[in-house]
N, C-alpha and C positions, 0 to 999 in steps of 0.2 A: 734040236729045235732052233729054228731062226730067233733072235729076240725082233722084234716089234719096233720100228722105227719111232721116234718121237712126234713124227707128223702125222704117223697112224693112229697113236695112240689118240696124241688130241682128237685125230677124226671121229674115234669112235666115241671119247669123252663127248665132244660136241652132241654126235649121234642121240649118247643116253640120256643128256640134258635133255635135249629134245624131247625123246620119249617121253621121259620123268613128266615134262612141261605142259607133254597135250596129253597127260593120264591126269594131271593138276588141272588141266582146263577142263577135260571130261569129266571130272569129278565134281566141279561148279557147278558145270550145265545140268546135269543130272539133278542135283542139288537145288540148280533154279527152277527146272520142269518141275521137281517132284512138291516145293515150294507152291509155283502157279499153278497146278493140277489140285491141291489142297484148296487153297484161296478163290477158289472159282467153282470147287464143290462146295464148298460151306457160301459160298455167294448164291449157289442156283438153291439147296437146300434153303436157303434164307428167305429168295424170291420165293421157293415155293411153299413155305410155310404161311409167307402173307396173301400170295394167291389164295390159299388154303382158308385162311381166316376170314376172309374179304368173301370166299364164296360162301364159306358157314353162315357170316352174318346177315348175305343177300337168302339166303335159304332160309332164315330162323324170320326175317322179318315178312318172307310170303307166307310161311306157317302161321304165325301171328295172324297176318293180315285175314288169313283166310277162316282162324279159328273163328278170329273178330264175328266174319258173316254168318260162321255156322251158329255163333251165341246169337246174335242177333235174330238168326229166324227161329232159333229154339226159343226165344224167349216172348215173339211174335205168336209163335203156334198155340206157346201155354195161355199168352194174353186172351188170345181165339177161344180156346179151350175153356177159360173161366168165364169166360164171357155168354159161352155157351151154357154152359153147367148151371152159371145164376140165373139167366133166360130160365131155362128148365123148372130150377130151384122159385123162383118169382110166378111159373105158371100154379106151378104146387102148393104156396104158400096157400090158398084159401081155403082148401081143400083138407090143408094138414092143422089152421087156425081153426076149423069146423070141428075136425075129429078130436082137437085136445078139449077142445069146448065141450062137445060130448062128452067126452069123456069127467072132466072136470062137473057139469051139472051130474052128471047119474050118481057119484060118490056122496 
């Protein structure tokens, strides 16, 4: 075997530095991506949990709103409804003061 001159040797030393140097550098970058790939999920997750919230809230307050109108006319129809019943009740009244009457003198 030849031995390896000294100038070759450094060459290749230099060489493996090198490599060593952009497997050190590749190893950062990796490291940074995988770093801002994390930080930018947990940022869109984040956006979208307040999206999320923001939409539930505009959703719960048409619910509401809407419930609002259905109480309101349910409770218009009942107003209606009694309104009508004591009309009814008010026609009957004399008819039903008669017959307790009757009833009441024959005992």
């Amino acid at each position: 075997m030849r031995a390896l001159s000294l100038e070759a040797i450094t060459q290749i030393r230099k060489i493996e530095e090198g490599m060593e140097q952009e497997k050190s550098d590749a190893r950062a970058r990796a490291q940074k991506l995988a770093a801002d790939a994390e930080r930018e999920g947990r940022e869109l997750l984040k956006a979208g949990a307040e999206k999320a919230r923001g939409e539930n809230a505009a959703a719960m307050e048409r619910a509401q709103a809407e419930a609002a109108k259905r109480r309101e006319a349910i409770l218009a129809k009942a107003a209606e409804d009694c309104a009508a019943l004591k009309a009814q009740a008010g026609k009957r009244m004399g008819r039903a003061v008669e017959a307790i009457l009757e009833r009441v003198v024959e005992r």
